[in-house]
C-alpha positions as CSV (number, residue, x, y, z in Angstrom):
1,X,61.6,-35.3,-5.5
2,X,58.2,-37.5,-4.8
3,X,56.0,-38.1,-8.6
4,X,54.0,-35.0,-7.4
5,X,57.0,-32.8,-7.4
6,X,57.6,-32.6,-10.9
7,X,57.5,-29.3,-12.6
8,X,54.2,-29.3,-15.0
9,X,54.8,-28.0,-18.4
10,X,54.4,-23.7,-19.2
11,X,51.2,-22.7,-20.3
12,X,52.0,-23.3,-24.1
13,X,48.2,-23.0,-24.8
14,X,46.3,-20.8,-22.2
15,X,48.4,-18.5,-19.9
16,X,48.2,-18.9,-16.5
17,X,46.8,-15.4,-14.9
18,X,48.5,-14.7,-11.4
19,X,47.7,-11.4,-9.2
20,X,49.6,-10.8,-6.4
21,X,47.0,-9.2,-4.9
22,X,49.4,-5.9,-3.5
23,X,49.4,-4.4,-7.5
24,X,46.8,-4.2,-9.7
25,X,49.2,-5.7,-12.6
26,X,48.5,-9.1,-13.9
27,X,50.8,-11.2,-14.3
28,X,51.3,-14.4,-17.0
29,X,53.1,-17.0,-15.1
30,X,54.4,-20.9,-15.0
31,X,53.1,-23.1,-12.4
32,X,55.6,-26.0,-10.8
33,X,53.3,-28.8,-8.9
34,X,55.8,-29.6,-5.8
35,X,55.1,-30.6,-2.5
36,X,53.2,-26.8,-2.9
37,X,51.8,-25.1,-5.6
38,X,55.1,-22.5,-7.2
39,X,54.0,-19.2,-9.3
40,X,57.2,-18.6,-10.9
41,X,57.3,-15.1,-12.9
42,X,59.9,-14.4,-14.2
43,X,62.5,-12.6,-13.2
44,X,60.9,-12.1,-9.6
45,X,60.9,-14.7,-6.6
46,X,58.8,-17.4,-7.0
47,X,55.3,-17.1,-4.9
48,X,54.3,-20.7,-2.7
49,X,51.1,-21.7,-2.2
50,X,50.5,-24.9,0.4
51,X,48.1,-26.7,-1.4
52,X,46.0,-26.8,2.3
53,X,45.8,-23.1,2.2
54,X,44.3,-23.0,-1.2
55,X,41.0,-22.3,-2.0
56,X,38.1,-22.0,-5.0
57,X,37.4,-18.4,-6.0
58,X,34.3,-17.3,-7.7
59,X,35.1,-17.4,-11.4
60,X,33.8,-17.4,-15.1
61,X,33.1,-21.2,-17.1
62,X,36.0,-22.7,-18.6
63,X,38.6,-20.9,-15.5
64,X,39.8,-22.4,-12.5
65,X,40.2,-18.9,-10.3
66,X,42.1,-19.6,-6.9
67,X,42.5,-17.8,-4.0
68,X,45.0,-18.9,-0.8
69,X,44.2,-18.2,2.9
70,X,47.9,-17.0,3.5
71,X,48.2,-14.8,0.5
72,X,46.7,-11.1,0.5
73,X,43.1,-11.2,0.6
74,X,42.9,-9.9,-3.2
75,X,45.6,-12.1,-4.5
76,X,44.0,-14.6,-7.3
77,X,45.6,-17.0,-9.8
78,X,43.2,-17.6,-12.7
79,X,44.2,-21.6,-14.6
80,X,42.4,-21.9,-18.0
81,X,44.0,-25.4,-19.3
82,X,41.6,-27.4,-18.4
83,X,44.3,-30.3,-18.0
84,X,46.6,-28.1,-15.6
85,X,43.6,-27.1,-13.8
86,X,42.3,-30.7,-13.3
87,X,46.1,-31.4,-11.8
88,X,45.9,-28.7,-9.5
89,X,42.5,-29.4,-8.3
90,X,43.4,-33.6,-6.9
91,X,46.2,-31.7,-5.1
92,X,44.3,-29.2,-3.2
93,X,42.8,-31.4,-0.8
94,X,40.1,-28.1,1.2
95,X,39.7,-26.5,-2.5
96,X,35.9,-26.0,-0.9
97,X,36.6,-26.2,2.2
98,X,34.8,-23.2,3.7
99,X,32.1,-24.1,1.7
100,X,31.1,-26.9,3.8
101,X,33.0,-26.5,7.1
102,X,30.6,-27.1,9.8
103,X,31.7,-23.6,11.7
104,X,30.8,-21.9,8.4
105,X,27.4,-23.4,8.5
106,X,26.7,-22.6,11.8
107,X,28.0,-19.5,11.3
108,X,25.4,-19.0,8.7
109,X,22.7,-20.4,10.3
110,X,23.5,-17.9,13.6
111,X,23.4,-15.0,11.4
112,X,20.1,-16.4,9.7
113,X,18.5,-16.7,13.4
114,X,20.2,-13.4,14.4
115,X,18.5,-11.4,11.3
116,X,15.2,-12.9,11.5
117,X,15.4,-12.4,15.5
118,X,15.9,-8.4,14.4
119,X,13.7,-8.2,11.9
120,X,10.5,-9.9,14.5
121,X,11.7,-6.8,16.9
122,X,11.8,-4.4,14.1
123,X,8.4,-4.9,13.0
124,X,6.7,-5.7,16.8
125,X,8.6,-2.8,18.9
126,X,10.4,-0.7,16.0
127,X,7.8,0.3,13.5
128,X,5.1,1.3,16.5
129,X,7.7,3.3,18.2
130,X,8.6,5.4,14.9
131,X,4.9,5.5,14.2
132,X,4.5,7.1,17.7
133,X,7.1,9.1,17.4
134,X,6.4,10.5,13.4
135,X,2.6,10.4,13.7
136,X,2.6,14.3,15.7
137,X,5.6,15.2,14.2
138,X,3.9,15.4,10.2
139,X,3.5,18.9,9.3
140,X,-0.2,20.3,9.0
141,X,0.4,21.0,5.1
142,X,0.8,17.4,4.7
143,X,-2.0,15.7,6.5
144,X,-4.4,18.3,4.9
145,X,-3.2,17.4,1.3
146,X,-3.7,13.1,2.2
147,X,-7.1,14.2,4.0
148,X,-8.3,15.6,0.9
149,X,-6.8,12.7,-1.1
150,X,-8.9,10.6,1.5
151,X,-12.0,12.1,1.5
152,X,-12.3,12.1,-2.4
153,X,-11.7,8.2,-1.9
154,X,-14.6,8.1,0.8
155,X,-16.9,10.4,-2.0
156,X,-15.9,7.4,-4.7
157,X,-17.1,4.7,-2.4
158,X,-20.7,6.3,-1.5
159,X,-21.1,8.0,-4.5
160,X,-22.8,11.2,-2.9
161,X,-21.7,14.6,-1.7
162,X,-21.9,16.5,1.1
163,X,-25.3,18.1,2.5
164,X,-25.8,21.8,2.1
165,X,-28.7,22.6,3.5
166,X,-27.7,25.7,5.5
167,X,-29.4,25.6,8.5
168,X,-28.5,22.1,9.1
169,X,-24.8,23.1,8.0
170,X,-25.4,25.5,10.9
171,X,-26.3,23.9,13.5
172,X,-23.8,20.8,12.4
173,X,-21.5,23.4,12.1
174,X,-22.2,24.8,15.9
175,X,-22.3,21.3,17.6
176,X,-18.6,20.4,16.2
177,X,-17.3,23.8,17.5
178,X,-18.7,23.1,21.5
179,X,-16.9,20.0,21.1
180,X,-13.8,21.6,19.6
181,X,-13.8,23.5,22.2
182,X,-14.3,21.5,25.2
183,X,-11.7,18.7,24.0
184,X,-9.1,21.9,23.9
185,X,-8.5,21.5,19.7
186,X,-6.8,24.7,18.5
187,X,-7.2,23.3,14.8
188,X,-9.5,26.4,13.5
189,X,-8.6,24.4,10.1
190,X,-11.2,22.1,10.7
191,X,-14.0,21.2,8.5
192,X,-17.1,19.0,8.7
193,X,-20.0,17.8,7.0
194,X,-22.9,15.5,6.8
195,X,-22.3,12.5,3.6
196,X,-26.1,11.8,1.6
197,X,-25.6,8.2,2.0
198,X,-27.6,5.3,4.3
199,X,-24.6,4.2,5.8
200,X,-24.3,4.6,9.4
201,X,-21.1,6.0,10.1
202,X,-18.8,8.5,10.9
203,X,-15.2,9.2,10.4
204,X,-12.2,11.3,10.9
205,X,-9.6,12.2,7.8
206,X,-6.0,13.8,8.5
207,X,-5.9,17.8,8.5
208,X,-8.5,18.0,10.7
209,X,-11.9,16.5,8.5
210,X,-15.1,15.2,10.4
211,X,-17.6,13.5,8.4
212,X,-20.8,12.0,9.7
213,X,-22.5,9.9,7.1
214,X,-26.4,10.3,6.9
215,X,-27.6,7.3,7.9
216,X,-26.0,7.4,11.4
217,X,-27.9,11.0,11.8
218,X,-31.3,9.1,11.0
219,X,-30.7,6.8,13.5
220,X,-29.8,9.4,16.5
221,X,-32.5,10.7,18.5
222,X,-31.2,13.7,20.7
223,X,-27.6,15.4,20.2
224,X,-26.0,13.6,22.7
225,X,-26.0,10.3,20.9
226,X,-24.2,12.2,17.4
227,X,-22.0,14.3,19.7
228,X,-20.7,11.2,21.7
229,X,-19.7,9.4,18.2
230,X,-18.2,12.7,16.9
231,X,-16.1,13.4,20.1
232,X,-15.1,9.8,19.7
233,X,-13.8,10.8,16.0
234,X,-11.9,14.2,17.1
235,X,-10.3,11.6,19.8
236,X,-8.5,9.7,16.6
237,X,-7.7,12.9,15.3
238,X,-6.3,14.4,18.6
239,X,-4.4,11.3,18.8
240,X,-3.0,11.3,15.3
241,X,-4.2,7.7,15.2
242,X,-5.0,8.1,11.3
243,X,-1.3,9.0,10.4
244,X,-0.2,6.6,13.3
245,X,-2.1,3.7,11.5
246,X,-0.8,5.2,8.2
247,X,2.7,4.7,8.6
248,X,2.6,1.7,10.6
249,X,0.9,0.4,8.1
250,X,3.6,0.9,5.4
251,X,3.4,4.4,4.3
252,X,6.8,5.8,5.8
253,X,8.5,5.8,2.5
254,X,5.5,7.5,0.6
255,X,5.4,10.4,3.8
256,X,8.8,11.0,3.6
257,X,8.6,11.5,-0.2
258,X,6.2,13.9,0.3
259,X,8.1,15.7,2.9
260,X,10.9,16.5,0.3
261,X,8.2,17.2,-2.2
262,X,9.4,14.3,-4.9
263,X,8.2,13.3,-7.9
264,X,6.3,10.6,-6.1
265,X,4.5,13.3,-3.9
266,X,1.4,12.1,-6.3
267,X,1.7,8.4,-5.7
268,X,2.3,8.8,-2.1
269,X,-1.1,10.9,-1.4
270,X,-2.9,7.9,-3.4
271,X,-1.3,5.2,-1.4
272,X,-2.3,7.0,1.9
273,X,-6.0,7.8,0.8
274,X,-6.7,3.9,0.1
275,X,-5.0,3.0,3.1
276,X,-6.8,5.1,5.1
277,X,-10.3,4.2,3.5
278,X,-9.4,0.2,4.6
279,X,-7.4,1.1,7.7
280,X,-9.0,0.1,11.2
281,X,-7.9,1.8,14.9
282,X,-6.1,-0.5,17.2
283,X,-7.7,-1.7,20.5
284,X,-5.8,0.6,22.3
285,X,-6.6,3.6,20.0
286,X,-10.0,2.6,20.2
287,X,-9.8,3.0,23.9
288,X,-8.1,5.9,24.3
289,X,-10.6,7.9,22.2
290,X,-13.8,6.4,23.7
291,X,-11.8,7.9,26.8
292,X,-11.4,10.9,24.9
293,X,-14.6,11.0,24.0
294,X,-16.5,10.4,27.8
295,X,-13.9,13.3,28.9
296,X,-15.6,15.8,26.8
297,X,-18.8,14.9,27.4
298,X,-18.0,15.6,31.2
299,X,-16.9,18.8,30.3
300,X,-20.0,19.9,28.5
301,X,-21.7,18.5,31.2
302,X,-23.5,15.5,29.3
303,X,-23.2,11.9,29.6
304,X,-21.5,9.7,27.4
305,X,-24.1,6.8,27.5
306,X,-26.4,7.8,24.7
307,X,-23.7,7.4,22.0
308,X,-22.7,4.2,23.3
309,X,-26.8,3.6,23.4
310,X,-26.8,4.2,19.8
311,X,-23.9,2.2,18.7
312,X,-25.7,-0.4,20.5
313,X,-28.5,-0.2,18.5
314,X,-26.9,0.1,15.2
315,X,-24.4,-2.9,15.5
316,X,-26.4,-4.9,17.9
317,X,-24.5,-7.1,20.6
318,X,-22.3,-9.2,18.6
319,X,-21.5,-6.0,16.7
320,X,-21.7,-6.2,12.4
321,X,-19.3,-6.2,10.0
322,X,-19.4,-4.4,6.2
323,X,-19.9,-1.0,5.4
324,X,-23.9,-1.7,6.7
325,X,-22.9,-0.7,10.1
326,X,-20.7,0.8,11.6
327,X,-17.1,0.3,9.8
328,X,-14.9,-2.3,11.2
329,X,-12.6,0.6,13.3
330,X,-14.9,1.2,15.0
331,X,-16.4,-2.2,16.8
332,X,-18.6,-1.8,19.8
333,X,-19.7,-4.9,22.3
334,X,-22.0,-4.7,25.5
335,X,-18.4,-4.1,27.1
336,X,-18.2,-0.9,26.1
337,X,-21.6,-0.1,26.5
338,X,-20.7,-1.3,30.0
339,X,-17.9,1.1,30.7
340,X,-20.3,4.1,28.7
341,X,-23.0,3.1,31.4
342,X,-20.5,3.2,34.0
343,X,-19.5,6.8,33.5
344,X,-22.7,8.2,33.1
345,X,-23.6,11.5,34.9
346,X,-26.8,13.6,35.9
347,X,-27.0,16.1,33.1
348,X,-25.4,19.8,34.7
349,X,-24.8,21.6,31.3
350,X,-26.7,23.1,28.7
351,X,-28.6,21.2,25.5
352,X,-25.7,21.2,22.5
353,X,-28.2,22.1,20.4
354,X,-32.0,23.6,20.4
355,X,-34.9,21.5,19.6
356,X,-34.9,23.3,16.1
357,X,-31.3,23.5,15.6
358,X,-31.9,19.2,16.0
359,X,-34.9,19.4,13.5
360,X,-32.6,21.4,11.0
361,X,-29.8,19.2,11.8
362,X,-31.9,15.7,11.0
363,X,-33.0,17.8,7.6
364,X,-29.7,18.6,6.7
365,X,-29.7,16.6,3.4
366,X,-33.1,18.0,2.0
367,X,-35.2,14.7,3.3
368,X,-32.5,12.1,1.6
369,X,-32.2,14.3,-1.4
370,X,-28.4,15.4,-2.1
């Protein structure tokens, strides 16, 4: 027998710890350094290890665990005499081998690619797709509840409420229904108002809620130029581009909470109010209500141009940005005045509103007063 095949001492000191990886019983056993590594127990068969096949296994300070490639996958010997562990160690010539074989690394690395490769798809084809998908699918309940949560967050940033006057209220209330009704909207859930604040602006809030900020009404000079802007709005909300934005944005976790009614129902209608207040529309949402929009103008029988005429005037041609014009969802070039211009038609329907349901209308707020 060579000077490496001589049988090392028993662990007089600190037992040596051998599972056999088949039972769960741990076994105290005597190690004999050979040309392989014996685990004698006794009164069984002695267990060989070829020093090649063994490896390091994740273990505790002060213990040597080992593990061996063509032993059970569980199997681990556990040396903690520090001298027989230091004998073992010069033996085992691939201890940490598949530590630093290159095939593991590049195994690593293709996984790393691989994951970050899924993730990139994830987030540019995944998430829109669900957000498609979901958006429609959120039950009414729930979209009122985060549209009131959102229009209490609007209230908190302009610090006014809504005009009452009542025959403005009346006449708002009668120019929102004829576009209700020619965009085909079955929501008889839906409210709208007029906000006593200089901001000009309007917006659309989940469960059906159209507000139109005060100073955008100064601004407009006939009906058609407010009813262009708020068929543009009831686009978003026919569209579901609110909730679309909402959970692409983040906020699937938070809907689904509230779907099942948990105890972060609260939370979740907080997160999506402050989302909402700082979300902007897409291009393509953008585009696909301003289509909305010109479609039920055509059906009423009025052009589309004077809204785009005064968003024109508000943002000017380079647009604006800030909540002095109109709010960054809703940015408007000479290109779209273009396309406005483009699909405008000889008037062939009825005004929206009378000369003095527009007087009543532009008084709705008592002459700036809340």
């Amino acid at each position: 027998m060579s000077e490496l095949s001589t049988e090392a001492p028993a662990q007089s000191v600190k037992p040596t710890i051998f599972f056999d990886g088949v039972s769960s019983r741990k076994r105290q056993v005597t190690l004999i350094l050979g040309d392989a590594l014996e685990i004698v127990e006794e009164g069984a068969a002695p267990v060989r290890w070829t020093y090649a096949d063994i490896r390091r296994a994740d273990g505790p300070p002060g213990m040597l665990r080992l593990a061996s490639t063509s032993a059970p996958p569980l199997a681990r010997l556990e040396i903690r005499d520090a001298e027989l562990a230091a004998d073992v160690v010069v033996r085992c010539t691939r201890l940490d081998g598949h530590q630093a074989t290159r095939g593991g690394v590049a195994r690593i690395v293709g996984w790393s690619v691989a994951a970050a490769v899924s993730i990139v798809c994830v987030v540019l084809f995944g998430v829109p797709l669900a957000a498609d998908r979901l958006a429609p699918l959120v039950p009414k309940p729930v979209e009122r509840r985060i549209g009131d949560a959102a229009e209490v967050q609007m209230k908190t940033i302009f610090g006014r409420s809504v005009c009452e006057d009542p025959a403005g209220k009346a006449a708002f209330t009668k120019l929102v229904n004829r576009l209700r009704d020619a965009a085909g909207l079955d929501d008889d859930s839906m409210t709208a108002g007029v906000m006593s604040t200089p901001v000009p602006n309007a917006f659309a809030l989940p469960g059906g809620k159209v507000f139109v900020l005060k100073g955008l009404l100064d601004k407009a000079e006939n009906p058609d130029e407010l009813a262009g802007i708020l068929a543009h709005e009831l686009g978003h909300l026919k569209h579901h581009d609110n909730m679309r934005g909402l959970i692409y944005n983040g906020g699937t976790s938070f809907l689904i909470g509230l779907l099942f009614g948990d105890v972060t129902g609260s939370s979740a209608v907080i997160f999506a109010s402050r989302s909402l207040v700082e979300a902007s529309y897409s291009r393509e949402a953008e585009t696909a209500a301003d289509t909305f929009a010109i479609a039920t103008m055509h059906a009423l029988g009025r052009s589309p141009k004077p809204a785009a005429e005064l968003m024109f005037r508000i943002t000017g041609k380079e647009g604006g940005s800030g909540l002095t014009n109109i709010l960054a969802s809703h940015p408007l070039t000479e290109d779209r005045l273009a396309r406005m211009t483009k699909e405008d038609r000889p008037v062939s329907g009825p005004p929206l509103l009378t000369d003095k349901e527009w007087q009543a209308l532009k008084g709705i707020c008592g002459g700036g007063k809340v």
